[in-house]
MIDO-131679 format. One line per 8 residues: number of its first residue (from 0); their letters; for each residue x, y, z of C-alpha. Coordinates in nm, 2 decimals. Example, Ala and Ser with C-alpha at 12.3 -4.5 7.8 and 13.67 -1.06 7.14 Angstrom:
<pts>
0) AS) 1.23,-0.45,0.78 ~ 1.37,-0.11,0.71 $
</pts>
This chain:
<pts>
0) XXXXXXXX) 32.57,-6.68,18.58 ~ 32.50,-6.73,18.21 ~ 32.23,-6.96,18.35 ~ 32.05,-6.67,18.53 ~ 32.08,-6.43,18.24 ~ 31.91,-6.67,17.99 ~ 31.60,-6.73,18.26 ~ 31.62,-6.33,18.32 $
8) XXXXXXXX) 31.57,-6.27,17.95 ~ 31.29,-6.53,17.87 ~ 31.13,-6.37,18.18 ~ 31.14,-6.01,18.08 ~ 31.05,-6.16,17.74 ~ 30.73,-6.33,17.83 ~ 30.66,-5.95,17.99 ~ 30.70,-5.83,17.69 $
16) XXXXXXXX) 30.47,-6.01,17.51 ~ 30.20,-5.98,17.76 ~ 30.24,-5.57,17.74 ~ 30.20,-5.59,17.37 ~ 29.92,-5.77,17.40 ~ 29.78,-5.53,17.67 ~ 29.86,-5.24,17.45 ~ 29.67,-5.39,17.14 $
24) XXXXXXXX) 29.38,-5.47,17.32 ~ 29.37,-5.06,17.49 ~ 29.42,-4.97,17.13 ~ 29.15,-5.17,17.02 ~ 28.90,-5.03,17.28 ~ 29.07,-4.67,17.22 ~ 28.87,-4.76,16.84 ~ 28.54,-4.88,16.95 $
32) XXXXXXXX) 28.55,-4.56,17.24 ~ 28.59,-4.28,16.99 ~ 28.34,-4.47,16.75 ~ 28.11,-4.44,16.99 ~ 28.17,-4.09,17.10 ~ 28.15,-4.00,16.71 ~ 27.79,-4.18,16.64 ~ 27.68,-3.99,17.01 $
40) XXXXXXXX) 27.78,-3.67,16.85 ~ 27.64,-3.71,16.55 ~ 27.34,-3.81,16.70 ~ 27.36,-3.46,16.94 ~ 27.36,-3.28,16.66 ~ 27.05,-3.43,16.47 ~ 26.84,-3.43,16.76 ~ 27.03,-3.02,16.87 $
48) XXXXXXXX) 26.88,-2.93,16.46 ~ 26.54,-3.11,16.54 ~ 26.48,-2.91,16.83 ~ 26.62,-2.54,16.67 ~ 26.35,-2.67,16.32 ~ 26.04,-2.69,16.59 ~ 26.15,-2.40,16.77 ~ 26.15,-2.25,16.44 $
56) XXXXXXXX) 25.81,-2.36,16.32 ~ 25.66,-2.29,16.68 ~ 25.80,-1.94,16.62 ~ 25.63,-1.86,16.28 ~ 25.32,-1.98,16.39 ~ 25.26,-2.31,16.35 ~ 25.16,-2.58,16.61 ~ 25.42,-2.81,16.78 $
64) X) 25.42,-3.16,16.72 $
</pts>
């Protein structure tokens, strides 16, 4: 019986470490993801105040580029 339990607990163990691991590497890519999204939305909003300044230029008169 003691037998059985020691195997049982360097099983679950060896489960654990591989879900740690699992849940680092999700973490990590949690990072990068919401890196990304932020440069994206940055980027959105550069190109969104590019448009409204040629809308704005078009609108007082002066040629598109």
């Amino acid at each position: 019986m003691r037998e059985q339990l020691q195997l049982r607990i360097e099983e679950l163990k060896k489960e654990f470490e591989v879900g740690q691991a699992r849940l680092q590497e999700t973490e990590r890519q949690q990072v990068i993801l919401r890196e990304t999204l932020l440069r994206i939305s940055g980027a959105i909003q550069v190109l969104e105040e590019l448009l409204r300044e040629s809308d704005d230029k078009t609108q007082d008169g002066a040629r598109p580029e």
